[in-house]
GUTORMI-177308 format. One record per atom (N, C-alpha, C): residue in three letters; x, y, z. Coordinates in steps of 0.2 Angstrom, whole numbers, plus 5000, padded with zeros to 4 digits. Atoms other than C-alpha are relative to their C-alpha. Layout:
REM GUTORMI-177308
ALAXYZ;...
//
This chain:
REM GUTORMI-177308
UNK500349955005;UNK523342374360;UNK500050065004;UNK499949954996;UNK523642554366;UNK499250054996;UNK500649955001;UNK521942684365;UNK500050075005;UNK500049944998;UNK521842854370;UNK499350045000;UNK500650015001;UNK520042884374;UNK499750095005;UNK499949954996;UNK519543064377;UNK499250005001;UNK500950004999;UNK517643124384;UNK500150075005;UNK500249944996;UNK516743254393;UNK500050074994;UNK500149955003;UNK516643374378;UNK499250024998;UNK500849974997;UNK514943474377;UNK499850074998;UNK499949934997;UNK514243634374;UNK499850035006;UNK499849954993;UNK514543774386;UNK499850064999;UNK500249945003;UNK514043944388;UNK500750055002;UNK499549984999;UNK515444074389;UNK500150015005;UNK500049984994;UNK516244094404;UNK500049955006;UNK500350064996;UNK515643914410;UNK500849985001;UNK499750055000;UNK516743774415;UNK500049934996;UNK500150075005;UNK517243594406;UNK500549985003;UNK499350064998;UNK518243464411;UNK500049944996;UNK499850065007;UNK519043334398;UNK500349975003;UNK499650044997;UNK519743174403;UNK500149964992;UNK499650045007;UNK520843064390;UNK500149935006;UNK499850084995;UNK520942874397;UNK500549984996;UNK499450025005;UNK522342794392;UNK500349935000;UNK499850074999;UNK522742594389;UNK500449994996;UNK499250035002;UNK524142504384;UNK500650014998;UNK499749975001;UNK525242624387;UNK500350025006;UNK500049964992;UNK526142664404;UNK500450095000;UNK499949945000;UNK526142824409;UNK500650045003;UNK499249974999;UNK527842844417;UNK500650004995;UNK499349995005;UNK528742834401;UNK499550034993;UNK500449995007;UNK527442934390;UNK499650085004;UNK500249944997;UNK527143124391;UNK499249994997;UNK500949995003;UNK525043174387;UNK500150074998;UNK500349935004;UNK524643324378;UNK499550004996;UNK500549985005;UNK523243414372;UNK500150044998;UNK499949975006;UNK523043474358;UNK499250044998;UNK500749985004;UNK521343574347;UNK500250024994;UNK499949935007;UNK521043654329;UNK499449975000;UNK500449985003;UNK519643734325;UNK499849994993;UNK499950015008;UNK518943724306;UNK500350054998;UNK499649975004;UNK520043804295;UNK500550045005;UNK499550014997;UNK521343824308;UNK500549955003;UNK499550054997;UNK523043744313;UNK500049975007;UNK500350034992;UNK523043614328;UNK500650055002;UNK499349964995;UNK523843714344;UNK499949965005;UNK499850064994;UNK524543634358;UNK499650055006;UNK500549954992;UNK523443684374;UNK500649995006;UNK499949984992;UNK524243604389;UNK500549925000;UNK499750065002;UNK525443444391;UNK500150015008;UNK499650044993;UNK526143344407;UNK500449934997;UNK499450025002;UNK527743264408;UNK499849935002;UNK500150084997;UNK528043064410;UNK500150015007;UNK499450004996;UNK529243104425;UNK499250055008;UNK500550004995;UNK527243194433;UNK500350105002;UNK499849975000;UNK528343344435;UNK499950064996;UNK499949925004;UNK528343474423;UNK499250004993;UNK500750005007;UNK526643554412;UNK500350064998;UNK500149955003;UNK526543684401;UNK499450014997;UNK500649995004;UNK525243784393;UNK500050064993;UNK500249955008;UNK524643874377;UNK499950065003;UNK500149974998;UNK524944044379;UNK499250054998;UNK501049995000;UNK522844074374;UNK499649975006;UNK500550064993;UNK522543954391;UNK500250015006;UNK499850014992;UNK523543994403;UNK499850055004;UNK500749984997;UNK522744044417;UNK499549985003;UNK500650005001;UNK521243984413;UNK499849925000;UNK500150065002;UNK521643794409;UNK500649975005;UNK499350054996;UNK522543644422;UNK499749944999;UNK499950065000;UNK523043494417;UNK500149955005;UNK499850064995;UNK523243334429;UNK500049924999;UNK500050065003;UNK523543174430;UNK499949955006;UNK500150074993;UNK522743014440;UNK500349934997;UNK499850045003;UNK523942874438;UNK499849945001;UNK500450064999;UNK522742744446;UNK499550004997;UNK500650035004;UNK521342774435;UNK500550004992;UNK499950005010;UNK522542794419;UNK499750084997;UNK500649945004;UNK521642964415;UNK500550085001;UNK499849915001;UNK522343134410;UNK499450045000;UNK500549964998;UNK521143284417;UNK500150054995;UNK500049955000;UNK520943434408;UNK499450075002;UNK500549994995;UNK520043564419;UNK500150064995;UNK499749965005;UNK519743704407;UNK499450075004;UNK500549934995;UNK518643894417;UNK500350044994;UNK500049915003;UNK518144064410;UNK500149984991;UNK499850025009;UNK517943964391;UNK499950074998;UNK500049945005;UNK517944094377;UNK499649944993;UNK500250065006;UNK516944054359;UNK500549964997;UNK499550005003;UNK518744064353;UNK500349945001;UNK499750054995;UNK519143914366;UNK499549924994;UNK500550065005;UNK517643804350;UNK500749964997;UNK499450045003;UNK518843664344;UNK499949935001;UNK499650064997;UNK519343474344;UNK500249995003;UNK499550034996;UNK520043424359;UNK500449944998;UNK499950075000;UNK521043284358;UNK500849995002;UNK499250034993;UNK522643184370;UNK500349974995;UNK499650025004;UNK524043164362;UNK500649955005;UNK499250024997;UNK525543044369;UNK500849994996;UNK499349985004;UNK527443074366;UNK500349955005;UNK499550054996;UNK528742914371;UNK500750035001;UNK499350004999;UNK530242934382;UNK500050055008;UNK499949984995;UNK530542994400;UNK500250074998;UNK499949925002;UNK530543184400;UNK499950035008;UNK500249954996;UNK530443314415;UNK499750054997;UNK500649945002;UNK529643454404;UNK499849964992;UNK500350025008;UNK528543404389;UNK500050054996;UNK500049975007;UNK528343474372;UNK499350034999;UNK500949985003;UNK526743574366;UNK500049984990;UNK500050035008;UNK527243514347;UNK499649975000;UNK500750065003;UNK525943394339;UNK500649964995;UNK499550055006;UNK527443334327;UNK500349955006;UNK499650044995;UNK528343274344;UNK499549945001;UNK500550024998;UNK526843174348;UNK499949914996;UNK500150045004;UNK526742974343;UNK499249955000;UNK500750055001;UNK524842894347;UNK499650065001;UNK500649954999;UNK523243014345;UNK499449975003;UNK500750035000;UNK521542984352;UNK499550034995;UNK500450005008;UNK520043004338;UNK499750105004;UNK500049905000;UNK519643204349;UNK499250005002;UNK500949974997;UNK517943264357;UNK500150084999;UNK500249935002;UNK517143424352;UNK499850065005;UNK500349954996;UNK516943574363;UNK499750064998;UNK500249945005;UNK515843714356;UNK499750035008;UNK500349964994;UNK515743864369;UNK499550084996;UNK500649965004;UNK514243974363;UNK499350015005;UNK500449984996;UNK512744064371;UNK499249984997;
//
Protein backbone atom coordinates (compact mmCIF):
# COMPACT_ATOMS: atom_id res chain seq x y z
CA UNK A 1 0.00 0.00 0.00
CA UNK A 2 1.82 3.09 -1.16
CA UNK A 3 1.40 6.57 1.23
CA UNK A 4 2.80 9.80 0.89
CA UNK A 5 2.90 11.41 4.21
CA UNK A 6 3.74 15.20 4.24
CA UNK A 7 4.42 17.34 7.91
CA UNK A 8 6.16 20.19 9.30
CA UNK A 9 3.66 22.78 8.05
CA UNK A 10 2.99 25.62 10.54
CA UNK A 11 2.62 29.22 10.88
CA UNK A 12 5.64 31.35 10.29
CA UNK A 13 6.38 35.00 10.29
CA UNK A 14 7.55 36.59 7.08
CA UNK A 15 10.91 36.04 6.36
CA UNK A 16 11.17 33.09 8.82
CA UNK A 17 12.17 29.52 7.70
CA UNK A 18 10.05 26.08 7.30
CA UNK A 19 11.04 22.84 6.42
CA UNK A 20 8.49 20.20 5.01
CA UNK A 21 9.15 16.59 4.86
CA UNK A 22 6.84 14.18 2.63
CA UNK A 23 7.60 10.22 3.92
CA UNK A 24 7.09 7.99 1.35
CA UNK A 25 6.04 4.07 1.58
CA UNK A 26 5.33 1.67 -0.87
CA UNK A 27 6.87 3.19 -3.41
CA UNK A 28 10.73 3.06 -4.23
CA UNK A 29 12.27 6.03 -4.75
CA UNK A 30 14.50 5.15 -7.59
CA UNK A 31 11.97 4.66 -10.02
CA UNK A 32 9.64 7.68 -8.86
CA UNK A 33 10.22 11.38 -9.21
CA UNK A 34 8.65 13.63 -5.97
CA UNK A 35 7.28 17.01 -6.42
CA UNK A 36 5.68 19.65 -4.60
CA UNK A 37 3.27 21.20 -5.45
CA UNK A 38 0.68 24.29 -3.31
CA UNK A 39 -2.70 26.26 -4.26
CA UNK A 40 -3.81 28.72 -2.22
CA UNK A 41 -7.78 29.24 -1.97
CA UNK A 42 -9.15 30.47 -5.08
CA UNK A 43 -5.90 29.77 -6.82
CA UNK A 44 -4.56 27.17 -9.24
CA UNK A 45 -2.19 24.33 -7.69
CA UNK A 46 1.79 25.35 -8.92
CA UNK A 47 4.35 23.33 -9.02
CA UNK A 48 7.23 24.56 -6.32
CA UNK A 49 10.08 22.30 -6.71
CA UNK A 50 10.51 18.54 -7.80
CA UNK A 51 13.65 15.80 -7.73
CA UNK A 52 14.14 13.31 -10.15
CA UNK A 53 14.16 9.25 -9.56
CA UNK A 54 17.73 9.12 -11.11
CA UNK A 55 18.53 11.90 -7.63
CA UNK A 56 19.94 13.99 -10.29
CA UNK A 57 18.17 16.63 -11.53
CA UNK A 58 15.55 19.41 -9.49
CA UNK A 59 13.80 22.26 -10.69
CA UNK A 60 11.93 25.04 -9.21
CA UNK A 61 8.91 27.45 -9.53
CA UNK A 62 9.98 30.47 -10.83
CA UNK A 63 8.18 32.41 -7.33
CA UNK A 64 10.84 29.98 -5.25
CA UNK A 65 13.88 29.90 -6.72
CA UNK A 66 16.39 30.95 -4.67
CA UNK A 67 14.60 30.80 -1.82
CA UNK A 68 13.34 27.09 -1.82
CA UNK A 69 15.72 23.53 -1.93
CA UNK A 70 14.64 20.34 -2.23
CA UNK A 71 16.37 17.11 -1.09
CA UNK A 72 16.10 13.74 -0.81
CA UNK A 73 17.12 11.10 2.05
CA UNK A 74 16.86 7.72 0.52
CA UNK A 75 17.46 5.87 3.87
CA UNK A 76 14.70 7.37 5.63
CA UNK A 77 12.35 7.45 2.45
CA UNK A 78 11.68 11.21 3.02
CA UNK A 79 11.77 14.11 0.53
CA UNK A 80 12.98 17.55 2.36
CA UNK A 81 11.60 20.74 1.34
CA UNK A 82 13.73 23.42 3.02
CA UNK A 83 11.84 26.61 2.22
CA UNK A 84 13.86 30.60 3.66
CA UNK A 85 12.91 34.20 3.33
CA UNK A 86 8.81 32.86 3.22
CA UNK A 87 6.47 35.57 1.74
CA UNK A 88 2.50 35.88 2.86
CA UNK A 89 2.14 35.10 -0.82
CA UNK A 90 4.40 31.61 -0.06
CA UNK A 91 0.31 30.73 2.37
CA UNK A 92 -0.89 27.47 0.58
CA UNK A 93 -1.19 23.65 0.77
CA UNK A 94 1.85 22.05 0.52
CA UNK A 95 1.60 18.70 -0.75
CA UNK A 96 4.26 15.68 -2.38
CA UNK A 97 3.35 14.48 -5.39
CA UNK A 98 5.07 11.28 -7.09
CA UNK A 99 5.34 10.66 -10.97
CA UNK A 100 6.53 6.75 -12.25
CA UNK A 101 9.37 6.13 -14.39
CA UNK A 102 13.09 6.58 -14.44
CA UNK A 103 13.81 10.22 -15.27
CA UNK A 104 16.96 12.60 -15.05
CA UNK A 105 15.10 15.96 -14.97
CA UNK A 106 11.52 15.82 -13.54
CA UNK A 107 8.37 17.63 -14.37
CA UNK A 108 6.82 20.70 -12.35
CA UNK A 109 3.17 19.47 -14.00
CA UNK A 110 0.58 18.18 -11.40
CA UNK A 111 -1.22 16.42 -14.49
CA UNK A 112 2.32 14.46 -14.93
CA UNK A 113 2.10 13.25 -11.38
CA UNK A 114 0.29 9.71 -10.42
CA UNK A 115 0.03 9.24 -6.21
CA UNK A 116 -0.84 12.53 -3.96
CA UNK A 117 -0.39 12.90 -0.26
CA UNK A 118 -3.71 14.47 1.58
CA UNK A 119 -0.95 18.26 1.87
CA UNK A 120 -0.06 20.25 5.10
CA UNK A 121 -0.96 23.94 5.38
CA UNK A 122 1.72 26.65 5.56
CA UNK A 123 0.33 30.05 6.50
CA UNK A 124 3.23 32.78 6.56
CA UNK A 125 1.74 35.92 8.37
CA UNK A 126 2.93 38.36 11.23
Amino acid sequence: QWRLAESGGGLVQPGGPLRLSCEVSGLPLDIYDIGWFRQAPGKEREGVACISSSGGGTDYGDSVKGRFTISRDDGKKTIYLQMSSLKPEDTAVYSCAARYGIHYMCLLSSSDYDYWGQGTQVTVSS
